[in-house]
C-alpha positions as CSV (number, residue, x, y, z in Angstrom):
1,X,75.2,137.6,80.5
2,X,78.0,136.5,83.3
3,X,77.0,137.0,86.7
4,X,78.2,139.1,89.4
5,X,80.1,135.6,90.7
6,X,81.5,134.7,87.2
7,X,82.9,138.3,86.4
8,X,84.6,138.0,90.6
9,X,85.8,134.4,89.5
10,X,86.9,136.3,86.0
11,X,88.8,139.0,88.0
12,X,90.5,136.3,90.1
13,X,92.2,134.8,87.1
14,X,93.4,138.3,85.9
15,X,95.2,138.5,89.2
16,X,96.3,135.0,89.3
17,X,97.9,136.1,86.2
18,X,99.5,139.2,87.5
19,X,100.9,137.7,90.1
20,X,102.9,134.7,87.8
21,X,104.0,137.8,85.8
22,X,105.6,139.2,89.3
23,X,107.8,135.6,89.0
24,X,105.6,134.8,92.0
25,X,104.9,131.1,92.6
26,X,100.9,131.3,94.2
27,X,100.9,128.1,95.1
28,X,104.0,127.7,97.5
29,X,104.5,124.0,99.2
30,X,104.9,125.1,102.7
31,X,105.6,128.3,105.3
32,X,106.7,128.6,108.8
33,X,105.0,129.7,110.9
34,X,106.2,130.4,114.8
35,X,102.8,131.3,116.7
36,X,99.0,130.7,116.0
37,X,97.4,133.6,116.0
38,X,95.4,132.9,119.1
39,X,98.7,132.2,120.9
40,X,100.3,135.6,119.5
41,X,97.3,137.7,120.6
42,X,97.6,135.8,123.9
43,X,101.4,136.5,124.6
44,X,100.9,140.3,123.8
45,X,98.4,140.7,126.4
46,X,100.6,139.3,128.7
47,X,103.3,141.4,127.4
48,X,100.9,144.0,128.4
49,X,100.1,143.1,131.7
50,X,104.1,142.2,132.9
51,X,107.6,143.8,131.8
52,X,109.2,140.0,132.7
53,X,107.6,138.7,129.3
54,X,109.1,139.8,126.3
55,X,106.6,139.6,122.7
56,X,107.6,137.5,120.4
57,X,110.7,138.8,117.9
58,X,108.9,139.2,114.1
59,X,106.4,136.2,114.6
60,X,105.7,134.3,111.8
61,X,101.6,134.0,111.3
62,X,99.1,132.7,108.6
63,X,95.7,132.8,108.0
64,X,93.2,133.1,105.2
65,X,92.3,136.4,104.8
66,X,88.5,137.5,105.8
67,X,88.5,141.5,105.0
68,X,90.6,144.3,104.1
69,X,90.2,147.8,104.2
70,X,92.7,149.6,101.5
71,X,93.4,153.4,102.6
72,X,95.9,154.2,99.7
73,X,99.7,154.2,101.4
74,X,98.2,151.6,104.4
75,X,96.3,148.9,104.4
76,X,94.3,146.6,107.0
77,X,93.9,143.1,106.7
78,X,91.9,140.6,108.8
79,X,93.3,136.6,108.5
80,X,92.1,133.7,110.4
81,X,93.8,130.2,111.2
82,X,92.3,127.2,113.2
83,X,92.9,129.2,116.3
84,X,91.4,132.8,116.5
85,X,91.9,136.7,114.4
86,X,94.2,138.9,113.8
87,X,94.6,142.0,112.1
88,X,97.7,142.7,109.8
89,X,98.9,146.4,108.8
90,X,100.6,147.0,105.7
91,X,102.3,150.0,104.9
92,X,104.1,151.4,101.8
93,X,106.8,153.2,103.5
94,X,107.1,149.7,105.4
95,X,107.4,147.4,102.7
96,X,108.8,149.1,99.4
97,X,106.6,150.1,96.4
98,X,106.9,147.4,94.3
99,X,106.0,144.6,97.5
100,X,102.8,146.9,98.2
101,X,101.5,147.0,94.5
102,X,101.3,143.4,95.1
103,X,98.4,143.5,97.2
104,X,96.1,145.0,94.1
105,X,96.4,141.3,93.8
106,X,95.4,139.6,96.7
107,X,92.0,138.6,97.3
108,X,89.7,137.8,100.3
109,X,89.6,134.1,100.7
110,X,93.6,134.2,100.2
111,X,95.7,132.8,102.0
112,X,99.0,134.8,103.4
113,X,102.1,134.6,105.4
114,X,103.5,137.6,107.5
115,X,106.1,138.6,109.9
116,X,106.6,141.9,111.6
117,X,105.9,143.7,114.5
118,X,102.9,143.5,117.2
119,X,101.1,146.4,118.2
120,X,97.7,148.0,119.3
121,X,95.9,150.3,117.4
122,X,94.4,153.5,118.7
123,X,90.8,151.8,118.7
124,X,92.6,149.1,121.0
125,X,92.9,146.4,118.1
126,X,96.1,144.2,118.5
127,X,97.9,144.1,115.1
128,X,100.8,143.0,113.3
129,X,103.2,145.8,111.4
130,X,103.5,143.5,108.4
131,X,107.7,144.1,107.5
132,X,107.4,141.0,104.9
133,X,104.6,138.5,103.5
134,X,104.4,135.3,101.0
135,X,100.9,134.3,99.1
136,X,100.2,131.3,100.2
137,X,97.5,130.0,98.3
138,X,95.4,132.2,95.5
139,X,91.8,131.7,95.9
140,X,89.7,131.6,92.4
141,X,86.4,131.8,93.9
142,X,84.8,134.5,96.0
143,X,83.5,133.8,99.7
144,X,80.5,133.8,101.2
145,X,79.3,137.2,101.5
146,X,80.3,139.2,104.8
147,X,77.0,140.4,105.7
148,X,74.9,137.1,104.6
149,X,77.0,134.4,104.8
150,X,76.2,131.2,103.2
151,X,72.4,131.2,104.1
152,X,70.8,128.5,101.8
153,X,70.8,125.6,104.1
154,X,71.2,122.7,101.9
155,X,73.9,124.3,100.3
156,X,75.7,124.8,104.0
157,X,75.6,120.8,103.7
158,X,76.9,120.0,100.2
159,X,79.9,122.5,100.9
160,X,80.2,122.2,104.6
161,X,84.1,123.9,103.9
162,X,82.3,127.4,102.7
163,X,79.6,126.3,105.9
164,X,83.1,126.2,108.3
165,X,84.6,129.1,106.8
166,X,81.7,131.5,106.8
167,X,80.1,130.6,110.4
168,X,81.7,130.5,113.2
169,X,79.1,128.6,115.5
170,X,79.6,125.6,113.2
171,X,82.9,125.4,113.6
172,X,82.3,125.4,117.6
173,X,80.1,122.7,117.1
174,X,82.7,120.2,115.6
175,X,85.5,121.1,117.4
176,X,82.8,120.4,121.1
177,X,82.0,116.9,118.9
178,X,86.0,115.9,118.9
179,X,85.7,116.9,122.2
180,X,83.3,115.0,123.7
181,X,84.9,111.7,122.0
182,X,87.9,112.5,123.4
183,X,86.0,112.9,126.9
184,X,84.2,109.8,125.7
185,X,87.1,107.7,125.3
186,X,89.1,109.5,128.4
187,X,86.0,108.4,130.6
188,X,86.1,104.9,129.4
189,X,89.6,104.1,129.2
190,X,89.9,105.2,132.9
191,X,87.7,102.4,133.4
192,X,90.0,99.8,131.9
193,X,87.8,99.3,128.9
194,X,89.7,98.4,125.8
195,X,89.4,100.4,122.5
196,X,88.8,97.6,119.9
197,X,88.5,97.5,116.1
198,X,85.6,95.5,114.3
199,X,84.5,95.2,110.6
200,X,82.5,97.1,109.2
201,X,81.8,94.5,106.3
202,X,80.0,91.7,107.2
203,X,78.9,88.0,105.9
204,X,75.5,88.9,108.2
205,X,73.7,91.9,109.2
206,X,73.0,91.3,112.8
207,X,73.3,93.2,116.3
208,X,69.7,95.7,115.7
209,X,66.5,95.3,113.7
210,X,67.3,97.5,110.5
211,X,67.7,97.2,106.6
212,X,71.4,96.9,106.0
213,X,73.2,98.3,102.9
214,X,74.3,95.4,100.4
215,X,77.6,95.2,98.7
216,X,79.0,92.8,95.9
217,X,83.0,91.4,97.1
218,X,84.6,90.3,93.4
219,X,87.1,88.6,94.3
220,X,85.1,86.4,96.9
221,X,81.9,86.4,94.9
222,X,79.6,87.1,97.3
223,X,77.4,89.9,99.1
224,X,78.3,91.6,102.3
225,X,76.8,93.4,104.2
226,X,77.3,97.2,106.0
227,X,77.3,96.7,110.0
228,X,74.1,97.9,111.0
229,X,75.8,97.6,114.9
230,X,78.8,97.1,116.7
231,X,77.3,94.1,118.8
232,X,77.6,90.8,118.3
233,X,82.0,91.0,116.7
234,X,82.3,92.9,120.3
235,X,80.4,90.0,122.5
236,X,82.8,87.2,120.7
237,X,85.5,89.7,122.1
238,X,83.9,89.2,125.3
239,X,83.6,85.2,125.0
240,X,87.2,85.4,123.7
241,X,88.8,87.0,127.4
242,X,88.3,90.4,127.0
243,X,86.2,91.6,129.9
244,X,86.0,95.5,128.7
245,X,85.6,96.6,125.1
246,X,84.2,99.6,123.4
247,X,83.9,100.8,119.9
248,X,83.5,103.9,118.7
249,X,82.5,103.1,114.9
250,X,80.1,104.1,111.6
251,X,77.6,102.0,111.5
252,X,75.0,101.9,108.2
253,X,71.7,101.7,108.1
254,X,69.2,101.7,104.9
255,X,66.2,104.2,106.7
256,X,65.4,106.9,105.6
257,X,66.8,110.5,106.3
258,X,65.3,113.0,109.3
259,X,66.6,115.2,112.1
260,X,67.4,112.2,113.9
261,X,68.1,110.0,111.2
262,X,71.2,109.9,109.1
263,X,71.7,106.7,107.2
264,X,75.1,106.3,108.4
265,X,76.3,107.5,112.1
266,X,78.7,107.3,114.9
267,X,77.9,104.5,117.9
268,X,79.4,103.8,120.9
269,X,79.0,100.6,122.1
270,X,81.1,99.2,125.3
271,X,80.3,95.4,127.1
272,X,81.3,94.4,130.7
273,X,81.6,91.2,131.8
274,X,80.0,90.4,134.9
275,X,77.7,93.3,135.1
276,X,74.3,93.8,134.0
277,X,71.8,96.1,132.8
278,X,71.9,98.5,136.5
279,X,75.5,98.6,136.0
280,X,75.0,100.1,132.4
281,X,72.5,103.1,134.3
282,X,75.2,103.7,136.4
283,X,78.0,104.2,134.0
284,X,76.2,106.2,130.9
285,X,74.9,108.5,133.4
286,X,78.2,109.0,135.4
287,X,80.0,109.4,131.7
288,X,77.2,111.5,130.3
289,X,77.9,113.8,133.3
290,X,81.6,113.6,132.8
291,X,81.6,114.4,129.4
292,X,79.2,117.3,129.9
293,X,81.5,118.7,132.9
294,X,85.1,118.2,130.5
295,X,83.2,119.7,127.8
296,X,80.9,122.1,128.9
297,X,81.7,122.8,132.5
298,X,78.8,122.4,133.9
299,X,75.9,119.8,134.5
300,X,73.0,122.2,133.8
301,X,71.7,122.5,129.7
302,X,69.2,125.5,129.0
303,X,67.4,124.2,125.7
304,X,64.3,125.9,124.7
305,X,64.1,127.7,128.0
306,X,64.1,124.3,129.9
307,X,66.7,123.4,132.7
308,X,67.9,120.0,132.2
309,X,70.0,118.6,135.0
310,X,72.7,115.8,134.4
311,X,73.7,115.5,137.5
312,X,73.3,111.4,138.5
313,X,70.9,109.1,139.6
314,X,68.8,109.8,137.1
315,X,65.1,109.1,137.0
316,X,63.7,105.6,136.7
317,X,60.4,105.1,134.5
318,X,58.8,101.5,134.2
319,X,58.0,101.4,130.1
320,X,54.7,99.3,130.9
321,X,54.1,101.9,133.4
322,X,55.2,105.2,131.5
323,X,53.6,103.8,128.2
324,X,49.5,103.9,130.1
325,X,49.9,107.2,131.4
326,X,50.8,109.2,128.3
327,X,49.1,107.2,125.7
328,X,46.5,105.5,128.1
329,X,47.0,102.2,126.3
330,X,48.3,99.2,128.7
331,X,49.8,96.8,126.1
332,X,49.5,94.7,128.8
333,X,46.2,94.1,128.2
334,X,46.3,93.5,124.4
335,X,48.9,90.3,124.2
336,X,48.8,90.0,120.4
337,X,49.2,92.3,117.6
338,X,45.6,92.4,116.2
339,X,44.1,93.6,119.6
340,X,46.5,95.9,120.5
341,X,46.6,97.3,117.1
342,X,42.7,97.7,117.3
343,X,43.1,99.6,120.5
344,X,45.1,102.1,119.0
345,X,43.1,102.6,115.9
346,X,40.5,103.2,118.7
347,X,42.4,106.1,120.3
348,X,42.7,107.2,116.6
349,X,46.4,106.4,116.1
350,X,47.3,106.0,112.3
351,X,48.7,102.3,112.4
352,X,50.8,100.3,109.9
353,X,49.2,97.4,109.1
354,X,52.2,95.6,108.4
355,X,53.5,96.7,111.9
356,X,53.9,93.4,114.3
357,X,53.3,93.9,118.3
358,X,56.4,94.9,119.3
359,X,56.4,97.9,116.8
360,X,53.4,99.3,117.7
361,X,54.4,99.1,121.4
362,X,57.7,101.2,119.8
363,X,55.3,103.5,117.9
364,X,53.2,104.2,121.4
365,X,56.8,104.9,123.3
366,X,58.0,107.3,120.4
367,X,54.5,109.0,119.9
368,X,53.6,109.6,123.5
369,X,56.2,109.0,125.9
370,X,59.5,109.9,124.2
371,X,58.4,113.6,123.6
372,X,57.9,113.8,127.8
373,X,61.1,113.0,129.1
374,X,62.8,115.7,129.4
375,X,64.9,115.4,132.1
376,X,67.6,112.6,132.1
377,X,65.4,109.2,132.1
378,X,65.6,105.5,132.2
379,X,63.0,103.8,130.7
380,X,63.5,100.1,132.2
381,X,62.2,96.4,131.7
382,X,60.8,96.2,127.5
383,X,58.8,93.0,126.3
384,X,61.1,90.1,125.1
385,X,59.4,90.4,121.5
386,X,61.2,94.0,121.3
387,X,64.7,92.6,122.6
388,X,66.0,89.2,121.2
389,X,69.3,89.6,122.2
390,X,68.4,90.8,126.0
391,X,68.0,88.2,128.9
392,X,64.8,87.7,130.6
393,X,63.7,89.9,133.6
394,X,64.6,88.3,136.9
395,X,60.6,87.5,138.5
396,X,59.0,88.3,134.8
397,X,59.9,85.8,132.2
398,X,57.4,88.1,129.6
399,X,60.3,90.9,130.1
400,X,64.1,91.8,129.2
401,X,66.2,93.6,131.5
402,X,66.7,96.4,129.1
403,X,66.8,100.6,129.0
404,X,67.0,103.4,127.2
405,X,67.6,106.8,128.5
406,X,66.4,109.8,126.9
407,X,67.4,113.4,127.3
408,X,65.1,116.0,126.1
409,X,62.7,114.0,124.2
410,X,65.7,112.4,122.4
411,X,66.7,108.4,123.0
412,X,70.9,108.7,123.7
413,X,71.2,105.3,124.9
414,X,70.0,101.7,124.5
415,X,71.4,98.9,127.0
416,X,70.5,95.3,127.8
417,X,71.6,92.7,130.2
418,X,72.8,90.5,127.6
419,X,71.3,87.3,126.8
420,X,74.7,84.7,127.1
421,X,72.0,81.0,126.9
422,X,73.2,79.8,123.7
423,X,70.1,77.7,123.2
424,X,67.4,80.3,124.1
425,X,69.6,82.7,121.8
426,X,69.0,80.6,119.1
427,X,65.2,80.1,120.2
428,X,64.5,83.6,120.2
429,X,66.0,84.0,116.9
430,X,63.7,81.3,115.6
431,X,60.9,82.8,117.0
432,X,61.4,86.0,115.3
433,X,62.1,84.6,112.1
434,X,58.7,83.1,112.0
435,X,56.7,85.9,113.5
436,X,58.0,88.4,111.0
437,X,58.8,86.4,108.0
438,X,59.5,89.1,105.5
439,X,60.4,91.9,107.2
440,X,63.8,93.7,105.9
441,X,64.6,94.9,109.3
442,X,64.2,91.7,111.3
443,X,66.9,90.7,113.7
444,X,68.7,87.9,112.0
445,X,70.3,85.0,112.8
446,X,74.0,84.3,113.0
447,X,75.4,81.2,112.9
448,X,78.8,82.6,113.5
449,X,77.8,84.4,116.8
450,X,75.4,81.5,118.2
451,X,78.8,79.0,117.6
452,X,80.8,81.5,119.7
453,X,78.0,81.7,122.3
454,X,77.7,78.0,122.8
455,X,81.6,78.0,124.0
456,X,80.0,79.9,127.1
457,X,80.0,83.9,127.3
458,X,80.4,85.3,131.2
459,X,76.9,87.5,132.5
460,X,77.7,90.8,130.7
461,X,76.3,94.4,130.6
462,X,76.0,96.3,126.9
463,X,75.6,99.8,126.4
464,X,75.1,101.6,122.8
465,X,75.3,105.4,122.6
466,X,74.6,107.3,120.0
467,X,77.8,110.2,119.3
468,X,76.0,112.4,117.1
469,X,72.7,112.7,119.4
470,X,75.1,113.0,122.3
471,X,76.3,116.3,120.4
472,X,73.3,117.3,119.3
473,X,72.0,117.8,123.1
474,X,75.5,119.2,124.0
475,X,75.6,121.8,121.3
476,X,71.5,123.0,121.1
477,X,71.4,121.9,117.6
478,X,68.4,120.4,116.5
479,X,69.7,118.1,113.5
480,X,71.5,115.3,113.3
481,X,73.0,117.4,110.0
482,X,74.2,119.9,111.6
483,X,76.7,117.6,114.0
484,X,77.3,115.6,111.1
485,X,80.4,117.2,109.2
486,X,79.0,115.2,105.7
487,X,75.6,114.3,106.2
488,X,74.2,112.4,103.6
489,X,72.2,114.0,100.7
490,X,70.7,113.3,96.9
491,X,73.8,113.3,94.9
492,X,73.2,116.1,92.3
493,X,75.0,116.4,89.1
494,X,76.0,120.3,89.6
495,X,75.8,122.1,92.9
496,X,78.5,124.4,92.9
């Protein structure tokens, strides 16, 4: 027995039909159009409001249509474009018998052209007096229904299109993300930092501690690898004379798949010569601020009921410090992995035993301190086991001068002073090669990188941001899917 959808898909096809039989083509390659529809509800009103401005003569508008009310000689139609509503009026007297009997055959999710008059109705409605229209496009599915919209989550995902058309808020949500790039980039380039271009397949995986996604090149014969970061292409950049740079590129990494995990994302990543990890603070929360005033207006979030100020300095945590007050653990105390592993199984903490020190010090940071931080925070000065590509604390050789700042429980930002000693590069690298022998997500070495490093790279500053958390805190959502136009799921064979 055919479902209510197939017999509407069935009915579609009827009209397609009918309307070929009119010697109409339903499929036209292009229409023009004079006004958005935002615009032409905008130049009315002020129509309205002054005699000096005239309406526009017989716009030209388009939409896909979204309702319609049939009341025999008259009918209402509501279309939408990328801009706003508007309702058209068709009436039989208007457009001839034989033009009206063709909207039997027009469906919701059509798209139409129309010209004609602008007025407002007696229930204060502006509206166009439709003297002529084209099909545009004939739609041979139905749409999401009115009331319900599309409702199953997963399927939002898979057919994000039905997702834009349907709700409203989502589309909101990726046009703020284009907009806080844009603000992004604005913010940076004002800054004389350089927009640069790096690859995205790589002979080595390096730049962050993460499985990379592996590829086969024919013609070469060899693997490659998906960037994992922007890093270490973007420091040569800085050896090479460039004293600003910034990316804003997908990177790929081989994790699994969470709120705050998609296994390919947007990062920002920018490095300044002669600054370090102070100057970093300074500029993510002056662009952070920026961004949120461009694209927001204002410096104060409400999320969950909680106030969350933007507004620089923001404050300044020691991690050492931050890490014994929440979880009451002082790694300090426990200098290898086995005793500080021990402690935690102690406080009862469920602890991988092929974890190594420095991610069990992560695991105590994203289990007890993370979910704290609420207000804009830097958490400063890491171990040097958690940061091999960060230079040593100045006073504290057992430290990096590292941060990352987190904004309602979420990390948005990481940032080092950048290690630039070629030979300690290289010993570091070593180091960690032998400690976690094994390990799929262990920083590797590049031979490229420490050749580049060893022609001398100036003291530098690097900052990596992640786009799609940025827009998650901007927008209240709380998935990384639902700031993600295409997240990534389980390929299924049928999902329509």
């Amino acid at each position: 027995m055919a479902t209510r959808a197939e017999d509407i898909a069935e009915q579609r096809l009827e009209n397609l039909d009918n309307i070929r039989a009119r010697d109409i083509d339903p499929y036209p390659p292009s229409y023009h159009i004079t006004h958005t529809l935002e615009e032409t509800s905008l130049i009315f009103e002020q129509q309205e409001k002054s005699a000096e401005i005239s309406p526009p003569p017989n716009p030209q508008l388009a939409g896909r249509i979204m309702a319609k009310r049939s009341m025999g000689k008259m009918s209402f139609y509501d279309i939408c474009d990328g801009s706003g509503k508007l309702q058209l009026c068709f009436r039989r007297d208007l457009l001839g018998q034989d033009k009206y009997a063709v909207l039997s055959d027009i469906d919701i999710g059509d798209f139409i052209g129309a010209t004609g008059n602008l007025f407002r109705t007696k229930t204060g409605e502006i509206t166009l007096a439709v003297s002529d229209f084209t099909l545009l496009c004939k739609s041979l599915r139905p749409m999401p229904e009115k009331w319900h919209g599309l409702v199953d989550v997963e399927k939002r995902y898979r057919q994000r299109y039905l997702d834009l058309i349907s709700h409203e808020k989502v589309r909101n949500t990726f046009i703020l993300r284009s907009k806080i790039v844009t603000a992004v980039r604005n913010f940076l380039e004002a800054r004389n930092f350089l927009e640069v271009e790096t690859p995205v397949l790589q002979s080595r995986a390096g730049g962050a501690a993460a499985k990379p996604f592996v590829t086969h090149h024919h013609a070469l014969d060899e693997d490659l690898y998906l960037r994992i970061a922007l890093e270490l292409p973007l420091k040569k950049l800085i050896i090479g004379g460039f004293d600003r740079v910034y990316e804003i590129g997908r990177v790929f990494r081989n994790e699994g798949i969470s709120t705050r995990h998609n296994p390919e994302f947007s990062l920002l990543e920018c490095y300044q010569a002669y600054a370090d990890y102070k100057d970093m603070m300074r500029l993510i929360e002056e662009m952070v601020s920026h961004v949120a005033l461009t694209t927001l207006g204002t410096l104060n979030l409400l999320r969950d009921g909680k106030s969350i100020d933007l507004a620089p300095p923001w404050q300044r945590l020691d991690l050492r410090q931050a890490v014994k007050e929440y979880s009451d653990i002082d790694f300090e105390d426990y200098p290898d992995t086995d005793s500080l592993r021990s402690a935690m199984i102690k406080k009862g903490i469920e602890v991988d035993p092929a974890k190594k020190r420095a991610n069990l010090i992560d695991e105590l940071v994203s289990t007890f301190v993370e979910p704290e931080l609420i207000q804009p925070t830097f958490l400063l000065d890491y171990p040097v086991e958690m940061s091999p590509l960060a230079k040593r604390k100045r006073g504290n050789s057992r430290l990096v001068e590292r941060f990352e700042a987190f904004i309602d429980g979420i990390e948005i930002a990481n940032s080092f002073t950048e290690l630039n000693d070629p030979l300690e590069q290289r010993e570091r690298f070593q180091q960690q090669a032998k400690e976690h022998a094994g390990d799929e997500e262990m920083e590797v070495a590049d031979e490229d990188f420490l050749q580049a490093m060893e022609y001398g790279m100036p003291p530098t500053g690097g900052l990596g941001t992640g786009i799609d958390r940025l827009v998650m805190l901007f927008s209240g959502e709380k998935s990384l899917r639902d700031v993600i136009l295409f997240p990534q799921l389980k390929t299924r064979e049928h999902h329509a």
